[in-house]
TORGUVEX-355401 format. One record per atom (N, C-alpha, C): residue in three letters; x, y, z. Coordinates in Angstrom, 3 decimals. Atoms other than C-alpha are relative to their C-alpha. Layout:
BEGIN
  resn         u         v         w
   ALA         X         Y         Z
...
***
This chain:
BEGIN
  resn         u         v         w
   UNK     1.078     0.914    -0.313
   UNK   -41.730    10.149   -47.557
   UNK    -1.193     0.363    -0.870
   UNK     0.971    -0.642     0.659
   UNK   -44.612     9.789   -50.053
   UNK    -1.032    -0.231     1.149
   UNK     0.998    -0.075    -0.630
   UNK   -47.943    10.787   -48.982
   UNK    -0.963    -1.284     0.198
   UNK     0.493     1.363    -0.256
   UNK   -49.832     8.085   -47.117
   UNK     1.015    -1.021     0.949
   UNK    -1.013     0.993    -0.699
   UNK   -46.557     6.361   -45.696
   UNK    -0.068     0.685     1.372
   UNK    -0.416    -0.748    -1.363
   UNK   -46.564     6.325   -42.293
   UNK     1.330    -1.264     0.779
   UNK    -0.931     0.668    -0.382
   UNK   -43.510     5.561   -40.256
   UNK    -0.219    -1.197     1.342
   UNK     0.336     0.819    -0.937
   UNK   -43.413     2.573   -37.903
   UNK     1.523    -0.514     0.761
   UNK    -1.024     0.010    -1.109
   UNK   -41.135     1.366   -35.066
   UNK     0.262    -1.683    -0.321
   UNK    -0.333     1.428    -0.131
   UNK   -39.298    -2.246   -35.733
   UNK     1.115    -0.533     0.642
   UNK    -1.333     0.471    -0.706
   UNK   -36.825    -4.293   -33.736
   UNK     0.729    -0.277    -1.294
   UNK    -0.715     0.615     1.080
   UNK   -33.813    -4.602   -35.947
   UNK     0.852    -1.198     0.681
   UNK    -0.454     0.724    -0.619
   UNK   -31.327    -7.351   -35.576
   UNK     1.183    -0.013     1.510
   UNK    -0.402    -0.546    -1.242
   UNK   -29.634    -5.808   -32.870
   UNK    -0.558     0.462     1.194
   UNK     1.437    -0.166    -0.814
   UNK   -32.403    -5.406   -30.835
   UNK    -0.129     1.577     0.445
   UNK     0.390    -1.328    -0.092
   UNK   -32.643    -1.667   -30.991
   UNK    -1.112     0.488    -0.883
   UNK     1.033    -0.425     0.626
   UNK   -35.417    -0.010   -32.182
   UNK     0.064     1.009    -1.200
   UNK    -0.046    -0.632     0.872
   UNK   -35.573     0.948   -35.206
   UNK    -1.551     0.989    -0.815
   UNK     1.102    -0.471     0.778
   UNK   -37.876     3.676   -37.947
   UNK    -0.445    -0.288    -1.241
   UNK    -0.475     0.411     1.354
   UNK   -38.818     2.329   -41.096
   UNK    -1.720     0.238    -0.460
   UNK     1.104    -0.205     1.081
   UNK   -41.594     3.292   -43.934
   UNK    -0.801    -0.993    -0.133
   UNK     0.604     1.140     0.300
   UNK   -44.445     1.091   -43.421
   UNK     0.083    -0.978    -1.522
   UNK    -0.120     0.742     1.204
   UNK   -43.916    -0.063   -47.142
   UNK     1.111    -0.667    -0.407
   UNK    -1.691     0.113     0.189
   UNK   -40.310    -0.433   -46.928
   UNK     0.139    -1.673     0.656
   UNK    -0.311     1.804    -0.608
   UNK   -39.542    -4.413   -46.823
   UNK     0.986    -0.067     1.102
   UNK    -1.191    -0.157    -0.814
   UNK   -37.865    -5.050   -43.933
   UNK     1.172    -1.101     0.008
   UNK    -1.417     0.692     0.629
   UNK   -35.595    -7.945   -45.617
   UNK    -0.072     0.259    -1.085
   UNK     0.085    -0.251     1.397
   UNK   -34.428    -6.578   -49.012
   UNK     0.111    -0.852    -0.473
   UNK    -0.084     1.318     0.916
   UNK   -34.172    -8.854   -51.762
   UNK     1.571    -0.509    -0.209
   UNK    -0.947     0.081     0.049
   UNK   -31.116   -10.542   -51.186
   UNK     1.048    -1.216    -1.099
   UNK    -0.571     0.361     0.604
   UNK   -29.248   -12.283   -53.695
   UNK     0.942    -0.925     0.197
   UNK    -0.740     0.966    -0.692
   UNK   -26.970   -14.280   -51.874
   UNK     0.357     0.068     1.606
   UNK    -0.980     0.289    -0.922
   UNK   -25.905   -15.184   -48.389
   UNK     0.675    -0.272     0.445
   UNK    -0.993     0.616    -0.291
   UNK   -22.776   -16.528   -47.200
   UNK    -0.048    -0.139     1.122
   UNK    -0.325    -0.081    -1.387
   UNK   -22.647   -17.895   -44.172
   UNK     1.704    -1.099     0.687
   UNK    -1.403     0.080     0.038
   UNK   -18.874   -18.056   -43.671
   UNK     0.450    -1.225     0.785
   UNK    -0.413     1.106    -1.286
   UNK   -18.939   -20.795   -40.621
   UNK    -0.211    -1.272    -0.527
   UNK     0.354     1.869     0.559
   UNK   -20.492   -24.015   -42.598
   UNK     0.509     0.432    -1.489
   UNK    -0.548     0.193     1.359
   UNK   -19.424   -22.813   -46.004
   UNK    -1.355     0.222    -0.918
   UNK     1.883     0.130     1.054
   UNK   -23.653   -22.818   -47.152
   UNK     0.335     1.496    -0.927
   UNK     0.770    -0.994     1.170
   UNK   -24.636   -20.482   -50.196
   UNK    -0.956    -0.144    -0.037
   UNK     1.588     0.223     0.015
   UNK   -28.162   -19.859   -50.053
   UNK    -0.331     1.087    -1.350
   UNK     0.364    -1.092     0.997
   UNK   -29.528   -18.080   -53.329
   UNK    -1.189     0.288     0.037
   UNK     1.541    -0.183    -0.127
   UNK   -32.819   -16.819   -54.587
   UNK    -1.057    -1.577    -0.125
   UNK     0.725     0.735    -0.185
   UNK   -33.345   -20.314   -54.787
   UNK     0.712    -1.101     0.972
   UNK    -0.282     0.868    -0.986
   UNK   -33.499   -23.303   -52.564
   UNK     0.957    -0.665     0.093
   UNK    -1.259     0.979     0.061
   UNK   -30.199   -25.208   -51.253
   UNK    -1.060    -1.130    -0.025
   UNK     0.851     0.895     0.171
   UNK   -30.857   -28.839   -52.027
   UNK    -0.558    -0.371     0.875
   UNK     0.200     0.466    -1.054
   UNK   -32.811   -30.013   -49.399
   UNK     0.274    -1.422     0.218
   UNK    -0.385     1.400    -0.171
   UNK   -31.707   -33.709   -49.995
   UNK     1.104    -0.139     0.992
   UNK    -1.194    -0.673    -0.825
   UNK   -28.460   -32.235   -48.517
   UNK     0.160     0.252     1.109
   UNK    -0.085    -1.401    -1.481
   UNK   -29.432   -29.889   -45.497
   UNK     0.259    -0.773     0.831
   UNK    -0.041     0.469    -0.938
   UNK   -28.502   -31.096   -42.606
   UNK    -0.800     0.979     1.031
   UNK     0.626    -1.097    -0.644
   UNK   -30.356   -29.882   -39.351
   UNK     0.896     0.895     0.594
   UNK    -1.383    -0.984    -0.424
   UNK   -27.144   -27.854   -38.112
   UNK    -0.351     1.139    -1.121
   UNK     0.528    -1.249     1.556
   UNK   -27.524   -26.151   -41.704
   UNK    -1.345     0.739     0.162
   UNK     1.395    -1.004    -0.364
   UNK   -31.194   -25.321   -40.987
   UNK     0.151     1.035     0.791
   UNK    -0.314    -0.387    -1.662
   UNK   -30.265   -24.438   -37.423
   UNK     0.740     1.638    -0.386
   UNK    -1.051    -1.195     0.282
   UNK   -27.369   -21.740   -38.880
   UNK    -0.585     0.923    -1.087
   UNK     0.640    -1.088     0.334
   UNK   -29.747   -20.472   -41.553
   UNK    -1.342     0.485     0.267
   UNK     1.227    -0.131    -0.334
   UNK   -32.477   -20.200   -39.738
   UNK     0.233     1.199     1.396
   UNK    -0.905    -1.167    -1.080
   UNK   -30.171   -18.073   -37.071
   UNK     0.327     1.461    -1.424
   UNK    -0.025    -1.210     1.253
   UNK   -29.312   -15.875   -40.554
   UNK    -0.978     0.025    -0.219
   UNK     1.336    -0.415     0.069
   UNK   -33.206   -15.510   -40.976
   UNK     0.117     0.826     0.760
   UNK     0.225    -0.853    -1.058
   UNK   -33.294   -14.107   -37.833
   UNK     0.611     1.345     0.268
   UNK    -0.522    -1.391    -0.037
   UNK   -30.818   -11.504   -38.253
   UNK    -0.319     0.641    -1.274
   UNK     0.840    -0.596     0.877
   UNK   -31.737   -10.679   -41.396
   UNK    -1.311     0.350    -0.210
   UNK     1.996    -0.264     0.020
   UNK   -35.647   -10.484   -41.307
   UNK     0.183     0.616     1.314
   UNK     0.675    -0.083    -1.347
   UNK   -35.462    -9.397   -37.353
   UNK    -0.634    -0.714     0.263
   UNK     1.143     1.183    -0.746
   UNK   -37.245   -11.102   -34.879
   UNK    -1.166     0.509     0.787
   UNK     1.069    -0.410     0.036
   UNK   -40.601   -10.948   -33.811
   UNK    -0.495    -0.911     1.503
   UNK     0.176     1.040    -1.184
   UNK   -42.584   -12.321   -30.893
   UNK    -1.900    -0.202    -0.275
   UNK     1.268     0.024     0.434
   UNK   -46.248   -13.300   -31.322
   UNK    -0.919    -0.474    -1.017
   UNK    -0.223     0.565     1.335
   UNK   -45.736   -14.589   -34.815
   UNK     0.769    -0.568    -0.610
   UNK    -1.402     0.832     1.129
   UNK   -43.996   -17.127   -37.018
   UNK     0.605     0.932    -1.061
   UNK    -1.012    -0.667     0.573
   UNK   -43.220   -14.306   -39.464
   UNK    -1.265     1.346    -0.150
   UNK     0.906    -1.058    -0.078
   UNK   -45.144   -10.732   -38.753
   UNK     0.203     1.036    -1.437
   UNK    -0.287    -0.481     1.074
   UNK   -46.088    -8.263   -41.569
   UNK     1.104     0.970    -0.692
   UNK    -1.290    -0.620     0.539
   UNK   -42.719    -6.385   -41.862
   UNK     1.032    -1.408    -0.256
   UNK    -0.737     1.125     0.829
   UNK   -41.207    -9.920   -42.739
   UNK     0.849    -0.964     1.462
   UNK    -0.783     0.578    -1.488
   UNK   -39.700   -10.598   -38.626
   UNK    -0.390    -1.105     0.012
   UNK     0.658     1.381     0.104
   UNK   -39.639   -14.070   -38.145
   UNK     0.074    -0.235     1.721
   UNK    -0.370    -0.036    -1.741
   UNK   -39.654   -15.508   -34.088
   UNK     0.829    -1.188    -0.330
   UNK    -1.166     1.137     0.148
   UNK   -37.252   -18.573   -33.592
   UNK    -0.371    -1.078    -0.317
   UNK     0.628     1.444     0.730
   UNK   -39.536   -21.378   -34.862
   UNK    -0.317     0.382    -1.133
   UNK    -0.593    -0.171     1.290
   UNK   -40.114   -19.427   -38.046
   UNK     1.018     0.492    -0.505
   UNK    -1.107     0.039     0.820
   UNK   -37.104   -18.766   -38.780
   UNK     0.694    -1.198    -0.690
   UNK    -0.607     0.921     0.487
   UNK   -36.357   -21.885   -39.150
   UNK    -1.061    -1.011    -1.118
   UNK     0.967     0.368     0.787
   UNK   -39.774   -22.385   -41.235
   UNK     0.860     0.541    -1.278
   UNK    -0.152    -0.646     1.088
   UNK   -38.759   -19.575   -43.595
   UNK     1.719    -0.046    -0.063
   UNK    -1.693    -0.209     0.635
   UNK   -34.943   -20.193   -44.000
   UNK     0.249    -0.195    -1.371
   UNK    -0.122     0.495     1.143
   UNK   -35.517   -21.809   -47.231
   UNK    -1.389     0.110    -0.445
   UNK     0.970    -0.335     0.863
   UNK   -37.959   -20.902   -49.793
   UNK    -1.117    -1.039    -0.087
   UNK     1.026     0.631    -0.352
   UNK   -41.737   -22.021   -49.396
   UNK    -0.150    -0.936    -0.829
   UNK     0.074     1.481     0.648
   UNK   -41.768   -24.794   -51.872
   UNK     0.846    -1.082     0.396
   UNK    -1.029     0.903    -0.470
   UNK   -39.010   -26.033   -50.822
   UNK    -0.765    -1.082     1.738
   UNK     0.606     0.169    -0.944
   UNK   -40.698   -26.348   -47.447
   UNK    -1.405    -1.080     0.335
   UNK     1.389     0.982     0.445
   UNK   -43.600   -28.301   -48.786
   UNK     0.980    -1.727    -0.262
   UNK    -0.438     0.991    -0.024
   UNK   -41.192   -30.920   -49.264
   UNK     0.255    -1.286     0.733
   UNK     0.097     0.936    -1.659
   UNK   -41.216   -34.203   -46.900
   UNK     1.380    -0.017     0.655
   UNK    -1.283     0.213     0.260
   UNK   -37.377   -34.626   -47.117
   UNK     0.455     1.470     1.346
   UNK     0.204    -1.859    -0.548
   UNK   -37.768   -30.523   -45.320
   UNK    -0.679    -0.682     1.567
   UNK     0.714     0.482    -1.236
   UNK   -40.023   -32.268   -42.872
   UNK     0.268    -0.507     1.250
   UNK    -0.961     0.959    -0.812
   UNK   -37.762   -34.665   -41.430
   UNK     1.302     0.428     0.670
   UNK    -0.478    -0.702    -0.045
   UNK   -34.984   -32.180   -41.309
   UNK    -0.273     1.331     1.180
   UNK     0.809    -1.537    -0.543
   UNK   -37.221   -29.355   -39.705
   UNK     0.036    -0.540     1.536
   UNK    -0.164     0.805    -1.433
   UNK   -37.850   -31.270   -37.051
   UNK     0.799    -0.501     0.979
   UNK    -1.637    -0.068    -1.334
   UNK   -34.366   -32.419   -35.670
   UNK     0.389     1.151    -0.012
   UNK     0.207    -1.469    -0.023
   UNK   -33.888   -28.952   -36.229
   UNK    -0.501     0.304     1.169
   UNK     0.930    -0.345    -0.816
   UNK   -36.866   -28.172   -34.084
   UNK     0.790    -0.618     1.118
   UNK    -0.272     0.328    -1.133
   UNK   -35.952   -30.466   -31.635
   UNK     1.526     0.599     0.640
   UNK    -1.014    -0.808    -0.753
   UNK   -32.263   -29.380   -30.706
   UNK    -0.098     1.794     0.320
   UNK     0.047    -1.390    -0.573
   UNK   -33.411   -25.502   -30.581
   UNK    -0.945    -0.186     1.268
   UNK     0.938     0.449    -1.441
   UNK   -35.852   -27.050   -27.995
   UNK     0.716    -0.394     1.059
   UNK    -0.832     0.313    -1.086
   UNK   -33.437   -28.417   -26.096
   UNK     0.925     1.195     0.670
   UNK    -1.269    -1.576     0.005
   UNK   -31.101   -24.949   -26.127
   UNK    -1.234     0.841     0.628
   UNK     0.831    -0.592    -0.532
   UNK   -34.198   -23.530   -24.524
   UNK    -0.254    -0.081     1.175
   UNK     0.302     0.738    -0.649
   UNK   -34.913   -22.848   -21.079
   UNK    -1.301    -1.249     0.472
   UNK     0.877     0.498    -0.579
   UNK   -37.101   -25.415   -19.634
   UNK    -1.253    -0.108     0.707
   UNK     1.082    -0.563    -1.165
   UNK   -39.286   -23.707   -17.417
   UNK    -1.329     0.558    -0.916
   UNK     0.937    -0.518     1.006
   UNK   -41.049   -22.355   -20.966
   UNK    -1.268    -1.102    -0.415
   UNK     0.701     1.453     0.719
   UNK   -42.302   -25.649   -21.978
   UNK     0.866    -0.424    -1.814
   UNK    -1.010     0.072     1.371
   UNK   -41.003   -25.017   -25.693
   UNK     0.346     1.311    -0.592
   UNK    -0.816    -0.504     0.513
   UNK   -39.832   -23.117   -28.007
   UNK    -0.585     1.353    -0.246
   UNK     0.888    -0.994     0.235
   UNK   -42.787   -20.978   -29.220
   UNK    -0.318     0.875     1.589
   UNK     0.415    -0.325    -0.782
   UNK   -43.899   -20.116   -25.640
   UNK     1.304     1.018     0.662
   UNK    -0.938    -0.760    -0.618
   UNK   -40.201   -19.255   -24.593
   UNK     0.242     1.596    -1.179
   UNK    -0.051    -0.694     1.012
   UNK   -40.111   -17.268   -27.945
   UNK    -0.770     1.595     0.866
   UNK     0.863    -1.070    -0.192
   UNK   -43.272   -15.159   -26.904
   UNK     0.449     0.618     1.434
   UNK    -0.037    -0.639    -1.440
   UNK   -42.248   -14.726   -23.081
   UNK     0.225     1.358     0.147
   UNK    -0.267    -1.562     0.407
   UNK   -42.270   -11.111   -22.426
   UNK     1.695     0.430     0.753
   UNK    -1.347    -0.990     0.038
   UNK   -38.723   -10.869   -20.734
   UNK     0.928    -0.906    -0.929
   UNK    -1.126     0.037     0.938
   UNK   -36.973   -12.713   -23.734
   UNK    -0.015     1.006    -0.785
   UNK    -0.052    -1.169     1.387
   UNK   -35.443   -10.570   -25.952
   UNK     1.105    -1.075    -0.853
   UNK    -0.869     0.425     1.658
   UNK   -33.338   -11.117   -29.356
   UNK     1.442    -0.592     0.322
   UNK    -0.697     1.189    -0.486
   UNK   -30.204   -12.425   -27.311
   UNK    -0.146    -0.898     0.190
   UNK     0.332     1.030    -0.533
   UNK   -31.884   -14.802   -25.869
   UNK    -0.138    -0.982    -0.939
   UNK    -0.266     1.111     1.314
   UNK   -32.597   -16.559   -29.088
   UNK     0.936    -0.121    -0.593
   UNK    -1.763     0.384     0.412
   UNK   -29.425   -16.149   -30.216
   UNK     0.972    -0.799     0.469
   UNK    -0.720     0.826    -0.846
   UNK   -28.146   -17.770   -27.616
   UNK    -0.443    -1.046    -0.312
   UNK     0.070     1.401     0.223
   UNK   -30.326   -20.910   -28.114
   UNK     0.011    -0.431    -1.243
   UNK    -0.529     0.588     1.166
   UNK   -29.543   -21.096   -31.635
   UNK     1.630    -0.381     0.102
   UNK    -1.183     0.636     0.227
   UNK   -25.916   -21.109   -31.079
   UNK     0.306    -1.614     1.022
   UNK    -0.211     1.099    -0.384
   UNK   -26.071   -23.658   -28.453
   UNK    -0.925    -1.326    -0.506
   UNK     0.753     1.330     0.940
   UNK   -28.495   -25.848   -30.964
   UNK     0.863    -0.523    -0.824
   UNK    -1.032     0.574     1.564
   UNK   -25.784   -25.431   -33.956
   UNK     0.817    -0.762     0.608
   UNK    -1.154     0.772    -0.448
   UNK   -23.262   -26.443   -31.393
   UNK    -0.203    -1.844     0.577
   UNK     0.158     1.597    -1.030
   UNK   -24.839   -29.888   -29.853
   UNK    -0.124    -0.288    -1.524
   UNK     0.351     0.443     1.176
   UNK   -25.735   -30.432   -33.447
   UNK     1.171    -0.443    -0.941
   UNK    -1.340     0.143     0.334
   UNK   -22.196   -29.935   -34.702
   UNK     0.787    -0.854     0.974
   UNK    -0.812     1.277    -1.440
   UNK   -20.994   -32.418   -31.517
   UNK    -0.789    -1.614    -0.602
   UNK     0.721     1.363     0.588
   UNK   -23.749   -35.070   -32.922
   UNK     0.817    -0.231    -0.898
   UNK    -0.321     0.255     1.537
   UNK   -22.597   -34.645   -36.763
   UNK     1.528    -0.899     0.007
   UNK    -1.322     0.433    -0.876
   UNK   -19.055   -35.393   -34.917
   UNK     0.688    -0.744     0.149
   UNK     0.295     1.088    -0.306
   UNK   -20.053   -38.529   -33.857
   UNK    -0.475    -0.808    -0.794
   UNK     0.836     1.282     0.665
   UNK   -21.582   -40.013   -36.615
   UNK     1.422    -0.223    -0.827
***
């Protein structure tokens, strides 16, 4: 440890607590992802967004989450944790995001992880922050978002 680093305590994606070198990124620079279930390649740069479907957001916005960790309090805190509404901000690279096409997308997105949420929160952010969710808990309402989402796509 150089001098000056001090160590800090982060949830990893397993929700155990982890030690890591305040300087130390807590998503390395990753080069590719595969996410084996839809077939997506995500690189250092943006899938097309003309393309994405919100299922696709939905599934890499669930791989945000395990990769970056998750966070509560913040859309994406300064070790890089995102909570379950940014993850699905930061799944795809910030220009990309500026896009309207992203907008329209984000949003059915948004809305089916809202629905996979309980109720009693109001939405998504609030259930996010609650102090007895933890990092299952969003896991859980991402998979049951990809899945109503993958039952829509289904249907069309």
């Amino acid at each position: 440890m150089d001098a000056g680093q001090e160590r800090v305590n982060v949830i990893s994606s397993d929700n155990k607590r982890e030690e890591k070198l305040q300087n130390e990124p807590v998503m390395a620079q990753v080069q590719e992802i595969l996410i084996t279930k839809s077939g997506i390649t995500v690189s250092n740069s943006a899938p097309e967004i003309t393309t994405l479907t919100p299922r696709e957001l939905l599934e890499l916005g669930r791989a945000r989450l395990i990769e970056n960790g998750w966070a509560q309090g913040a859309q994406r805190d300064r070790y890089g944790q995102v909570c379950a509404a940014g993850a699905l901000i930061y799944a795809v690279d910030d220009s990309a995001a500026r896009d309207g096409t992203f907008a329209e997308v984000f949003h059915k997105a948004y809305k089916y992880l809202s629905k996979a949420t309980p109720h009693r929160f109001g939405d998504v952010v609030r259930a996010n922050d609650n102090i007895g969710t933890v990092f299952a808990d969003v896991l859980e309402w991402y998979d049951k978002a990809i899945l109503a989402a993958k039952e829509d796509e289904a249907q069309q």
